[in-house]
N, CA, C and O atoms as a GROMACS GRO file, in nm:
protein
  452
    1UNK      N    1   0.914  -3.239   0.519
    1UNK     CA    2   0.920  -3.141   0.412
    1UNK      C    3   0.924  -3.216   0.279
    1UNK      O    4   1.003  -3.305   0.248
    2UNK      N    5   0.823  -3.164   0.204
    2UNK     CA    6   0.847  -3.276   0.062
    2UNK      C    7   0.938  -3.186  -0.023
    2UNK      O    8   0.970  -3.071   0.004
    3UNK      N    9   0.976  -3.260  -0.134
    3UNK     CA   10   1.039  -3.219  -0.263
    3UNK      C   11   1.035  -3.100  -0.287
    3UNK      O   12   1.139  -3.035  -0.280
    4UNK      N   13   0.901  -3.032  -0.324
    4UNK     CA   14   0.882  -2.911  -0.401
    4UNK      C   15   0.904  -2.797  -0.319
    4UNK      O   16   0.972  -2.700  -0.355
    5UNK      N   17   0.828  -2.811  -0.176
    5UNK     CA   18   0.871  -2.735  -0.094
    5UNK      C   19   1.078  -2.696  -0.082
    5UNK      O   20   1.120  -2.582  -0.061
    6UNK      N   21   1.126  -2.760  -0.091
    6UNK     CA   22   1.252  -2.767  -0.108
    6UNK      C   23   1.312  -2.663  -0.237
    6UNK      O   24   1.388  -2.566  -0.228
    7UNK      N   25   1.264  -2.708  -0.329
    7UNK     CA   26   1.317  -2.600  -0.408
    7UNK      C   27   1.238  -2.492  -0.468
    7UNK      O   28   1.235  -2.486  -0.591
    8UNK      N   29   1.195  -2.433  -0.422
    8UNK     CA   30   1.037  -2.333  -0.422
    8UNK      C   31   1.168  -2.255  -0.392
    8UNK      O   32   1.261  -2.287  -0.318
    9UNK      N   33   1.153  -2.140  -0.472
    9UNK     CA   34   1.212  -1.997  -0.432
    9UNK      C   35   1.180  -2.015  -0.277
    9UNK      O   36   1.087  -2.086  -0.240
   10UNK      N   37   1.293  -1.923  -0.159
   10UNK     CA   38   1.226  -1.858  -0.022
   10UNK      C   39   1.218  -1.691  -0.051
   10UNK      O   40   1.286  -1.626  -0.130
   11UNK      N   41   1.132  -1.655   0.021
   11UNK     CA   42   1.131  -1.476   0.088
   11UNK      C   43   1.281  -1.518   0.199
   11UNK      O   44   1.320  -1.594   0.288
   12UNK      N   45   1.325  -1.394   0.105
   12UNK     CA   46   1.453  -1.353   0.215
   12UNK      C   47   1.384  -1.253   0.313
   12UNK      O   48   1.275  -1.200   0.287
   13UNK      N   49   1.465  -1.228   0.444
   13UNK     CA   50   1.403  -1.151   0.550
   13UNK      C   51   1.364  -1.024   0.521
   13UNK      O   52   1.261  -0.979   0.572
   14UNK      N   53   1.462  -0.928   0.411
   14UNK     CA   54   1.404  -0.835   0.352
   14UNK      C   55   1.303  -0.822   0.332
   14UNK      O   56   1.234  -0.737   0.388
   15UNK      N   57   1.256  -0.917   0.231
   15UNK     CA   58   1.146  -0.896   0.132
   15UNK      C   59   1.019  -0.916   0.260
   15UNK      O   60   0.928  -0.834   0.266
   16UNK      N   61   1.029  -1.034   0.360
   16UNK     CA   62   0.966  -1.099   0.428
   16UNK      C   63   0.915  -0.936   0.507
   16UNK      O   64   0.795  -0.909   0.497
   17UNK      N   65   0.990  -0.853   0.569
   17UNK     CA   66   0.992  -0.751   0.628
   17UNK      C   67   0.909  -0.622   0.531
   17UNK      O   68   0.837  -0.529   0.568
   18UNK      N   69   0.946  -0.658   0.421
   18UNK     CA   70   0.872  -0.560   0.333
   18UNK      C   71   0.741  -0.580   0.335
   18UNK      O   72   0.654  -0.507   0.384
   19UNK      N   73   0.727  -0.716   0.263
   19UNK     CA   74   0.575  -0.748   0.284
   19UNK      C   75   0.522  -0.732   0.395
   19UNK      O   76   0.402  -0.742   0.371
   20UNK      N   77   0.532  -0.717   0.486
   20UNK     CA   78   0.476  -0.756   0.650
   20UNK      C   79   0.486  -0.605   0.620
   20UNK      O   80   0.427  -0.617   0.512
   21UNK      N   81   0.513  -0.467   0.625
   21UNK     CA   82   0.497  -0.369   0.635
   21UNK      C   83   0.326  -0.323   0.547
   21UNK      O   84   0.232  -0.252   0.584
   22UNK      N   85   0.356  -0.420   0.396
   22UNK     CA   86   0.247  -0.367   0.348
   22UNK      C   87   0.092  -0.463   0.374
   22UNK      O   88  -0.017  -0.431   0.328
   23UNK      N   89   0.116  -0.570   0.446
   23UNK     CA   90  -0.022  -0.629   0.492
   23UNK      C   91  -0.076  -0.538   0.629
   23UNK      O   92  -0.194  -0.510   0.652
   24UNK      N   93   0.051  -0.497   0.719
   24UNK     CA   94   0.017  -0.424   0.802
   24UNK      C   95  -0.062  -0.266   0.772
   24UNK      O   96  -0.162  -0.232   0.836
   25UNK      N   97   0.000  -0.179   0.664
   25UNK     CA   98  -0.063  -0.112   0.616
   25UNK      C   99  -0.231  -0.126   0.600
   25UNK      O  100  -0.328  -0.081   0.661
   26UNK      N  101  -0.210  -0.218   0.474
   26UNK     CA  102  -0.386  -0.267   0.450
   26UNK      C  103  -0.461  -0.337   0.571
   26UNK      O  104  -0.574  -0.384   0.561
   27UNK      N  105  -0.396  -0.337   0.668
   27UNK     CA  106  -0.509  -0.420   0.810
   27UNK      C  107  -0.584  -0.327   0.822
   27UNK      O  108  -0.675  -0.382   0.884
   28UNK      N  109  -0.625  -0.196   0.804
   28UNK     CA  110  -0.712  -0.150   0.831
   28UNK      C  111  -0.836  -0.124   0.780
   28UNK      O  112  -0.845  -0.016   0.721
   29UNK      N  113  -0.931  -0.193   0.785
   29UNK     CA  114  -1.061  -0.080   0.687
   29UNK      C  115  -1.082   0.050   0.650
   29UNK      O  116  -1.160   0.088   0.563
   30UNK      N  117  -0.997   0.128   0.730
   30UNK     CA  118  -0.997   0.262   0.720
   30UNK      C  119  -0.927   0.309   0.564
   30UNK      O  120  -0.964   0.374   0.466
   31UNK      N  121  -0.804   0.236   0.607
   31UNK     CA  122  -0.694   0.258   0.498
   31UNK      C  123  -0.743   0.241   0.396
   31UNK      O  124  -0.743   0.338   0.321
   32UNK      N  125  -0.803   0.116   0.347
   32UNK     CA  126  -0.883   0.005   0.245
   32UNK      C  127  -1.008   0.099   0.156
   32UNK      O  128  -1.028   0.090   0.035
   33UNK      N  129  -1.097   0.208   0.272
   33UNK     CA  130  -1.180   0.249   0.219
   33UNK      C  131  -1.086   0.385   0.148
   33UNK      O  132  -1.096   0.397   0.026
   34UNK      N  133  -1.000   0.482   0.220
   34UNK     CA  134  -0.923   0.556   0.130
   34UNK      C  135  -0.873   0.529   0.040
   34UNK      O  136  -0.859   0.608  -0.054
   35UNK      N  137  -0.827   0.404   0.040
   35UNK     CA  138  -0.722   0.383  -0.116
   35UNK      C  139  -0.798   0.356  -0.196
   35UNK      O  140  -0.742   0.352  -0.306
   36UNK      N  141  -0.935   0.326  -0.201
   36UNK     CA  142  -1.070   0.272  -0.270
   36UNK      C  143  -1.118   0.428  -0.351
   36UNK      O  144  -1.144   0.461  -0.467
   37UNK      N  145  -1.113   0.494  -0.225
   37UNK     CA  146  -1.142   0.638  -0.270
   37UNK      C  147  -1.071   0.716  -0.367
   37UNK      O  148  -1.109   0.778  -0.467
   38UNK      N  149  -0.967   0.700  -0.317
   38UNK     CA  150  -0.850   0.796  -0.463
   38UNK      C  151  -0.800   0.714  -0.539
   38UNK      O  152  -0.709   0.751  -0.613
   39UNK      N  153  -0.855   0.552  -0.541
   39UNK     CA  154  -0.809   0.517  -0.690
   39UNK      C  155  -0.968   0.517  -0.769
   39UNK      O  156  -0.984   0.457  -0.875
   40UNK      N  157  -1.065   0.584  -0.710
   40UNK     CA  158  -1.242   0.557  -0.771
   40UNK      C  159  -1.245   0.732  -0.838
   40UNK      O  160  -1.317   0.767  -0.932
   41UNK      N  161  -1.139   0.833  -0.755
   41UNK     CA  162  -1.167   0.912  -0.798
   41UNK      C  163  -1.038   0.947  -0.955
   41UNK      O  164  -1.058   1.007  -1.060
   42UNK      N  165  -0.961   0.903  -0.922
   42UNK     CA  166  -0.858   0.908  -1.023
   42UNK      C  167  -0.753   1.033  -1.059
   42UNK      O  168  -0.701   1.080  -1.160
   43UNK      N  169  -0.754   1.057  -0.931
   43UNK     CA  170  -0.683   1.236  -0.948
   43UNK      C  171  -0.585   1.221  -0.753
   43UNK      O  172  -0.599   1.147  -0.656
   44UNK      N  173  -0.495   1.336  -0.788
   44UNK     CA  174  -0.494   1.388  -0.631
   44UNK      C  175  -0.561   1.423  -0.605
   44UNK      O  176  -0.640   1.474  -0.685
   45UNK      N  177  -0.584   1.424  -0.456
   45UNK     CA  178  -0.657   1.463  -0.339
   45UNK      C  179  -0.591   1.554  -0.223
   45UNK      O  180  -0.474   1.536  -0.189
   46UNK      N  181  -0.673   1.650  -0.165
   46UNK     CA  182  -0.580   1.690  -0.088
   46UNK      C  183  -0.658   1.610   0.076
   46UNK      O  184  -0.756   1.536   0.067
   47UNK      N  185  -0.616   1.633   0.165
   47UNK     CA  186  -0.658   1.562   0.269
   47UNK      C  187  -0.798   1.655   0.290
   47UNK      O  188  -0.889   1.579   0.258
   48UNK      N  189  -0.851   1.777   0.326
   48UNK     CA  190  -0.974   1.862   0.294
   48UNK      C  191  -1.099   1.807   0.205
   48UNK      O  192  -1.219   1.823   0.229
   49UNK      N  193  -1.042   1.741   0.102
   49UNK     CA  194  -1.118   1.707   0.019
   49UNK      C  195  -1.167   1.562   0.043
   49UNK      O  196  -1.289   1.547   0.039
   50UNK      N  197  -1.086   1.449   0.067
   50UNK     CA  198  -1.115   1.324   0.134
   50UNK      C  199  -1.205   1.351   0.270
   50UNK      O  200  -1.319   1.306   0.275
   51UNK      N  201  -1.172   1.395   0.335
   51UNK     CA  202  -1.240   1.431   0.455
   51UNK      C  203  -1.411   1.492   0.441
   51UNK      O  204  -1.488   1.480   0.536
   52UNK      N  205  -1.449   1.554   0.316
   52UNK     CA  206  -1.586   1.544   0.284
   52UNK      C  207  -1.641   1.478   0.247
   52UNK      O  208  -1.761   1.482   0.272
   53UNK      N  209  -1.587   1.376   0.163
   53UNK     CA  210  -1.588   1.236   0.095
   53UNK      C  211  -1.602   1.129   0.218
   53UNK      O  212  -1.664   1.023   0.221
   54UNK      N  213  -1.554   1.166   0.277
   54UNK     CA  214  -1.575   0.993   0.424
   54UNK      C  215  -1.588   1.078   0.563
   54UNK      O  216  -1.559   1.193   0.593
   55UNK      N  217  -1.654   0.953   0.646
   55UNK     CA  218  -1.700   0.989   0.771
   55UNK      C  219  -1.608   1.008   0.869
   55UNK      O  220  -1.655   1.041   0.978
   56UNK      N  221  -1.460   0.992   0.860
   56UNK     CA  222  -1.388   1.043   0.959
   56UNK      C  223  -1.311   1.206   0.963
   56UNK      O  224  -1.298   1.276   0.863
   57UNK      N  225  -1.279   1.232   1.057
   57UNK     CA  226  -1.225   1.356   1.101
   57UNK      C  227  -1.065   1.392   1.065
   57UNK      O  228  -0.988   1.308   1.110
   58UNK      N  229  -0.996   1.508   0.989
   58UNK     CA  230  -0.888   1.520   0.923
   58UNK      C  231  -0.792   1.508   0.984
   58UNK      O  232  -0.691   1.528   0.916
   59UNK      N  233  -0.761   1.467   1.150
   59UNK     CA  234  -0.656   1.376   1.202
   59UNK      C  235  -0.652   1.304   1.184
   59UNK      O  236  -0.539   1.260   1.160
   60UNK      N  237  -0.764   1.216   1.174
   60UNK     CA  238  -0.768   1.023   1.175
   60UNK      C  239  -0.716   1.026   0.989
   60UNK      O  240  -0.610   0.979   0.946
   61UNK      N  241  -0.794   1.077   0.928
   61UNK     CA  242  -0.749   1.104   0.752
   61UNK      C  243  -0.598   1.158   0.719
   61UNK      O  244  -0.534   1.145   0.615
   62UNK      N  245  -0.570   1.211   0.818
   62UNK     CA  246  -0.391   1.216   0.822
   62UNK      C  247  -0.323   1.155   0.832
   62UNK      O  248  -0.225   1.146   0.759
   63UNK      N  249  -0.350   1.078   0.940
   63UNK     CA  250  -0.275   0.978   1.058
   63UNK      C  251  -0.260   0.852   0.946
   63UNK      O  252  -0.156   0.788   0.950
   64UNK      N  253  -0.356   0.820   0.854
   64UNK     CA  254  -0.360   0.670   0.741
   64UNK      C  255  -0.310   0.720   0.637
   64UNK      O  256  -0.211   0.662   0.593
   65UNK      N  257  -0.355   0.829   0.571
   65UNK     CA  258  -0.280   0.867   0.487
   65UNK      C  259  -0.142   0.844   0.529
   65UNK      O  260  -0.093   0.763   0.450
   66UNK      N  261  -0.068   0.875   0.606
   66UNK     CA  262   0.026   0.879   0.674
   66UNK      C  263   0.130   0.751   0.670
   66UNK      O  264   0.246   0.750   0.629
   67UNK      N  265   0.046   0.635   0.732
   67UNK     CA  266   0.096   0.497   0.685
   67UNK      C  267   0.074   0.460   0.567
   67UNK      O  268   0.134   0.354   0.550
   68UNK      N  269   0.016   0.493   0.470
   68UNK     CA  270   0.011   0.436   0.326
   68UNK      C  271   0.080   0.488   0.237
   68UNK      O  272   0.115   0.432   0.133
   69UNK      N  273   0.110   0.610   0.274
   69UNK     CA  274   0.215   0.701   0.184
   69UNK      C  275   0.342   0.615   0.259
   69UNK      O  276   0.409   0.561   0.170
   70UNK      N  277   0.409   0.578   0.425
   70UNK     CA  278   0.516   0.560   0.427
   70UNK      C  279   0.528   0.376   0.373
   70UNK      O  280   0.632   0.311   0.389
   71UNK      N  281   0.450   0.340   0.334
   71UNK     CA  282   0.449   0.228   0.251
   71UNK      C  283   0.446   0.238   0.087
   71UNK      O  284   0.478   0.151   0.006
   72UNK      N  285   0.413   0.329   0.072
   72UNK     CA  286   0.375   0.427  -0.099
   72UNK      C  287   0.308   0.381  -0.171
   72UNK      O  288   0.317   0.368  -0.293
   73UNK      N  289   0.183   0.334  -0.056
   73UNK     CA  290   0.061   0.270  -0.168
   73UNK      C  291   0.017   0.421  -0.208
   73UNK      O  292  -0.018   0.431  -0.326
   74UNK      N  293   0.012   0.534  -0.135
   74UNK     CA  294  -0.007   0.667  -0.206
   74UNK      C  295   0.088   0.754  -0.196
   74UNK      O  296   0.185   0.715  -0.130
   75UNK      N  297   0.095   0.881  -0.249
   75UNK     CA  298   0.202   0.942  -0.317
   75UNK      C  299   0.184   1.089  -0.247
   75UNK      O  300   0.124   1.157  -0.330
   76UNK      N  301   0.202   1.144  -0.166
   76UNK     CA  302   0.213   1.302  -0.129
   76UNK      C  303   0.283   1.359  -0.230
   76UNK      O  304   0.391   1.325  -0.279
   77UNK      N  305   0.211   1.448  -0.256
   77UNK     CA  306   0.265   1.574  -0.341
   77UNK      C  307   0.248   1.728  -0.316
   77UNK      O  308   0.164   1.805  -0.360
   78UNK      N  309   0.347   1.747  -0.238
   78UNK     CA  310   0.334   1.931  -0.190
   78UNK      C  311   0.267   2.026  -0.315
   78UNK      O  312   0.295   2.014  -0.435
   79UNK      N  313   0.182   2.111  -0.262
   79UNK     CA  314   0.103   2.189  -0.360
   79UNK      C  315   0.139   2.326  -0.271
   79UNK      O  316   0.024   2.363  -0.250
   80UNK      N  317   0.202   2.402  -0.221
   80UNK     CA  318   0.206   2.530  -0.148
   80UNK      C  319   0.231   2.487  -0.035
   80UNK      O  320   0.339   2.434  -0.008
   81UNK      N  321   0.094   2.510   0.089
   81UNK     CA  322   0.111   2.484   0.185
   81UNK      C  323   0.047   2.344   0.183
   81UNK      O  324   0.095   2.275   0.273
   82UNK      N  325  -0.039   2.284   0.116
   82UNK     CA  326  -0.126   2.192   0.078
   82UNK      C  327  -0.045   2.040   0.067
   82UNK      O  328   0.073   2.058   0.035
   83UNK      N  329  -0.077   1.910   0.083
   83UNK     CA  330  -0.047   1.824   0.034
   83UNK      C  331  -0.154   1.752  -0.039
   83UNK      O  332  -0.268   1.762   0.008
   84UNK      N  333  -0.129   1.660  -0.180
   84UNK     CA  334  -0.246   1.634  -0.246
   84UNK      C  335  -0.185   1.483  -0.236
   84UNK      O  336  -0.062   1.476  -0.244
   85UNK      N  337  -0.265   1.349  -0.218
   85UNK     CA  338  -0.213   1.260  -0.206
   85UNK      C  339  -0.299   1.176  -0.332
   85UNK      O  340  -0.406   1.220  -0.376
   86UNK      N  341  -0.230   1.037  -0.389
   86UNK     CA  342  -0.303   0.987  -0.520
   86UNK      C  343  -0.266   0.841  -0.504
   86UNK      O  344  -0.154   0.835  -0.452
   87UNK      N  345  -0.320   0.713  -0.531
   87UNK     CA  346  -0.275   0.631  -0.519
   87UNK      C  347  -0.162   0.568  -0.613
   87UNK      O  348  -0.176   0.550  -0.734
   88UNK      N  349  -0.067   0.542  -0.550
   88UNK     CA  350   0.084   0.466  -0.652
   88UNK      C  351   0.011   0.316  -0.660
   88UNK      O  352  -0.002   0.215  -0.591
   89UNK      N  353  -0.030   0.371  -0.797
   89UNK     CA  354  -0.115   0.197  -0.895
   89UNK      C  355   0.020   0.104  -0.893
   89UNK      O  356   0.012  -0.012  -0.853
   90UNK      N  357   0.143   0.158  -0.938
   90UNK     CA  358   0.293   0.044  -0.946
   90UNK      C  359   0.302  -0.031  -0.819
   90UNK      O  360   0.315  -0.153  -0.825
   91UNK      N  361   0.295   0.029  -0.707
   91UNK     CA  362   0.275  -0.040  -0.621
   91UNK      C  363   0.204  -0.147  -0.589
   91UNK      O  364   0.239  -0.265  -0.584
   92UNK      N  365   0.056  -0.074  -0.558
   92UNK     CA  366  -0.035  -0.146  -0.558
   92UNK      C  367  -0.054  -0.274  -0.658
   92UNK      O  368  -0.106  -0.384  -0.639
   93UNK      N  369  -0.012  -0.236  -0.733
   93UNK     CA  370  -0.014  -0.329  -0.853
   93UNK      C  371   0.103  -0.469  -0.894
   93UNK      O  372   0.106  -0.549  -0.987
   94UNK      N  373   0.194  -0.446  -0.767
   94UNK     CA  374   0.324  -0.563  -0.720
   94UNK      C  375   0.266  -0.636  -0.604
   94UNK      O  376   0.314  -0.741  -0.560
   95UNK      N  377   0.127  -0.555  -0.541
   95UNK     CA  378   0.150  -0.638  -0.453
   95UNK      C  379   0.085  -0.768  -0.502
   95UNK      O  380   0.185  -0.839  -0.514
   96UNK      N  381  -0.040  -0.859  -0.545
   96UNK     CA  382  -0.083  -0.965  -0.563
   96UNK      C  383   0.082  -1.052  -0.618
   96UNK      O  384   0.088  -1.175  -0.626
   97UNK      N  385   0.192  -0.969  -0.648
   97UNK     CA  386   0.305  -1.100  -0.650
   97UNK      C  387   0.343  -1.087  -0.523
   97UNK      O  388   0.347  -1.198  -0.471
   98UNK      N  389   0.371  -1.008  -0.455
   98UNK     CA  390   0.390  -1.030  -0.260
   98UNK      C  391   0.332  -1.157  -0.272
   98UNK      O  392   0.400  -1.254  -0.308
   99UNK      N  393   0.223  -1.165  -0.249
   99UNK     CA  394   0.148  -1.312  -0.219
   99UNK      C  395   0.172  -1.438  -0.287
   99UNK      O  396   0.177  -1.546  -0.227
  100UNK      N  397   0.191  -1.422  -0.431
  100UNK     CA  398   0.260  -1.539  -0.463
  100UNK      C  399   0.391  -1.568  -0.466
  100UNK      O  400   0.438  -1.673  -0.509
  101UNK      N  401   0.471  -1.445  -0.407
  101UNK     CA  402   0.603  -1.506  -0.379
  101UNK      C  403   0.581  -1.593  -0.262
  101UNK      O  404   0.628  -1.704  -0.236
  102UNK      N  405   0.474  -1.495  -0.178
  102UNK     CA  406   0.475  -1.590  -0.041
  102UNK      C  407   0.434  -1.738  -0.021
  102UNK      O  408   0.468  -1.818   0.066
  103UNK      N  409   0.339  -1.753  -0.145
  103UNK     CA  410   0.318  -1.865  -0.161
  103UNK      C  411   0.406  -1.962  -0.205
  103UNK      O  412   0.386  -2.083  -0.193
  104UNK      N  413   0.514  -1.904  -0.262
  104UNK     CA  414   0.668  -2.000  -0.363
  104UNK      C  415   0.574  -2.024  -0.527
  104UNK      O  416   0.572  -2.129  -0.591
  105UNK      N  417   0.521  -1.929  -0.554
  105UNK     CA  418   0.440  -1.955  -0.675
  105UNK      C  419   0.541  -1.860  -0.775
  105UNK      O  420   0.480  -1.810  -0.870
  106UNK      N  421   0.610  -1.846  -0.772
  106UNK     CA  422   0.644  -1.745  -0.894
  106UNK      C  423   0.767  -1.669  -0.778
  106UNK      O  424   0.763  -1.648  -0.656
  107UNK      N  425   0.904  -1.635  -0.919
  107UNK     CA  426   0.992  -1.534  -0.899
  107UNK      C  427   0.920  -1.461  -0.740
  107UNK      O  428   0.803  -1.445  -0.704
  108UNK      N  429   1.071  -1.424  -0.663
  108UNK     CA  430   1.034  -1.330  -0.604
  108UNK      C  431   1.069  -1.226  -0.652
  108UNK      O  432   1.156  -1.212  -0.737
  109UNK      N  433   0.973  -1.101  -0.575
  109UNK     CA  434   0.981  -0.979  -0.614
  109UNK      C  435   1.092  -0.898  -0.610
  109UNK      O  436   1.160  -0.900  -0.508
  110UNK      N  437   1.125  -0.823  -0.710
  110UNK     CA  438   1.235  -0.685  -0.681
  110UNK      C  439   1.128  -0.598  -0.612
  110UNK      O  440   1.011  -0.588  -0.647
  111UNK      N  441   1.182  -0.544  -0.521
  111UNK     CA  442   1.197  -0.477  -0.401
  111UNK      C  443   1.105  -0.332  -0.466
  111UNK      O  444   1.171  -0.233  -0.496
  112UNK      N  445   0.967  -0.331  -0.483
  112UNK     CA  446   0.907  -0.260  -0.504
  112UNK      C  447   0.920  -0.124  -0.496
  112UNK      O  448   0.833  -0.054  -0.547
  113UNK      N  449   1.045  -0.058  -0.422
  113UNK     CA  450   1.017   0.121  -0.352
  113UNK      C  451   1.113   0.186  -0.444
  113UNK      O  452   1.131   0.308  -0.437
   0.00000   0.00000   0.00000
Protein backbone atom coordinates (compact mmCIF):
# COMPACT_ATOMS: atom_id res chain seq x y z
CA UNK A 1 0.00 0.00 0.00
CA UNK A 2 1.75 3.28 -0.85
CA UNK A 3 1.52 6.66 0.93
CA UNK A 4 -1.35 8.31 -0.75
CA UNK A 5 -3.45 5.46 -0.76
CA UNK A 6 -3.17 5.72 3.04
CA UNK A 7 -4.49 8.93 3.53
CA UNK A 8 -7.09 9.24 0.68
CA UNK A 9 -10.44 9.80 2.37
CA UNK A 10 -12.29 5.89 2.66
CA UNK A 11 -16.20 5.19 1.69
CA UNK A 12 -17.60 4.21 4.94
CA UNK A 13 -19.99 1.10 4.54
CA UNK A 14 -22.90 3.42 4.42
CA UNK A 15 -22.01 5.42 1.76
CA UNK A 16 -20.31 2.17 0.12
CA UNK A 17 -24.00 0.60 0.41
CA UNK A 18 -25.55 3.70 -0.95
CA UNK A 19 -23.59 3.84 -3.91
CA UNK A 20 -23.91 0.16 -4.75
CA UNK A 21 -27.74 0.75 -4.61
CA UNK A 22 -27.41 3.50 -7.22
CA UNK A 23 -24.93 1.65 -9.81
CA UNK A 24 -27.33 -1.18 -9.32
CA UNK A 25 -30.21 0.99 -10.26
CA UNK A 26 -28.44 2.32 -13.52
CA UNK A 27 -27.31 -1.48 -14.58
CA UNK A 28 -29.99 -1.47 -16.64
CA UNK A 29 -30.48 -0.11 -20.20
CA UNK A 30 -33.92 -0.02 -19.61
CA UNK A 31 -33.67 2.30 -16.67
CA UNK A 32 -30.84 4.45 -18.62
CA UNK A 33 -33.20 4.86 -21.64
CA UNK A 34 -36.18 6.20 -19.16
CA UNK A 35 -34.20 8.53 -17.23
CA UNK A 36 -32.88 9.78 -20.75
CA UNK A 37 -36.51 10.17 -21.53
CA UNK A 38 -37.89 12.39 -18.73
CA UNK A 39 -34.87 14.34 -18.36
CA UNK A 40 -35.12 15.01 -22.72
CA UNK A 41 -38.63 15.71 -22.05
CA UNK A 42 -38.37 18.07 -19.05
CA UNK A 43 -41.73 17.77 -17.32
CA UNK A 44 -43.62 14.88 -15.33
CA UNK A 45 -44.68 12.00 -16.85
CA UNK A 46 -47.24 9.80 -16.02
CA UNK A 47 -46.37 6.08 -16.63
CA UNK A 48 -49.34 6.03 -19.83
CA UNK A 49 -47.46 8.52 -21.35
CA UNK A 50 -43.79 6.95 -21.21
CA UNK A 51 -45.20 3.83 -22.34
CA UNK A 52 -46.09 5.51 -25.89
CA UNK A 53 -42.81 7.03 -25.94
CA UNK A 54 -40.78 3.50 -25.63
CA UNK A 55 -41.12 -0.01 -26.74
CA UNK A 56 -41.91 -1.68 -23.55
CA UNK A 57 -45.19 -2.66 -21.92
CA UNK A 58 -46.66 -0.56 -18.65
CA UNK A 59 -45.58 -3.40 -16.20
CA UNK A 60 -42.03 -3.58 -17.26
CA UNK A 61 -42.35 0.72 -17.26
CA UNK A 62 -43.59 0.31 -13.68
CA UNK A 63 -41.51 -2.26 -12.38
CA UNK A 64 -38.08 0.51 -13.30
CA UNK A 65 -39.75 3.29 -12.65
CA UNK A 66 -40.13 1.58 -9.52
CA UNK A 67 -36.36 1.06 -8.74
CA UNK A 68 -35.33 4.53 -9.73
CA UNK A 69 -37.82 6.32 -7.80
CA UNK A 70 -36.73 3.87 -4.67
CA UNK A 71 -33.23 5.22 -5.35
CA UNK A 72 -34.80 8.88 -6.27
CA UNK A 73 -33.12 9.26 -9.41
CA UNK A 74 -37.01 10.06 -10.17
CA UNK A 75 -39.64 11.56 -8.17
CA UNK A 76 -43.43 10.11 -8.05
CA UNK A 77 -45.90 12.55 -7.67
CA UNK A 78 -49.63 11.48 -6.97
CA UNK A 79 -51.97 13.36 -9.40
CA UNK A 80 -55.61 11.69 -8.34
CA UNK A 81 -55.52 8.29 -9.14
CA UNK A 82 -52.47 8.92 -11.51
CA UNK A 83 -48.78 8.97 -10.67
CA UNK A 84 -46.54 11.45 -12.74
CA UNK A 85 -42.88 10.64 -12.33
CA UNK A 86 -39.79 13.41 -13.31
CA UNK A 87 -36.26 13.01 -12.97
CA UNK A 88 -34.51 14.29 -9.41
CA UNK A 89 -31.54 16.31 -11.45
CA UNK A 90 -30.01 16.82 -7.37
CA UNK A 91 -29.55 13.49 -7.40
CA UNK A 92 -28.53 12.61 -10.46
CA UNK A 93 -26.37 15.34 -10.34
CA UNK A 94 -24.25 13.90 -6.87
CA UNK A 95 -23.78 11.09 -8.48
CA UNK A 96 -20.38 11.71 -10.80
CA UNK A 97 -18.99 12.59 -6.93
CA UNK A 98 -20.14 8.84 -5.94
CA UNK A 99 -17.36 8.00 -8.29
CA UNK A 100 -14.84 10.22 -7.23
CA UNK A 101 -15.30 9.57 -3.77
CA UNK A 102 -14.84 6.06 -4.90
CA UNK A 103 -11.95 6.87 -6.46
CA UNK A 104 -10.42 8.88 -3.03
CA UNK A 105 -10.49 11.93 -5.44
CA UNK A 106 -12.35 14.42 -3.53
CA UNK A 107 -14.48 14.87 -0.09
CA UNK A 108 -16.85 12.19 0.41
CA UNK A 109 -20.31 12.66 -0.19
CA UNK A 110 -23.19 13.77 2.28
CA UNK A 111 -25.57 11.21 1.97
CA UNK A 112 -27.57 12.36 -1.00
CA UNK A 113 -31.54 11.33 0.10
Amino acid sequence: MNESSRTSPTVDAEAAALYATWFKALADPTRIQLLHLLAAEGRPMSVGEIVERSPIGQSTVSHHLKVLAEVRFVLPEKHGTSTRYEVNRTCLTVFPAAVRAILGEGQELEHAR
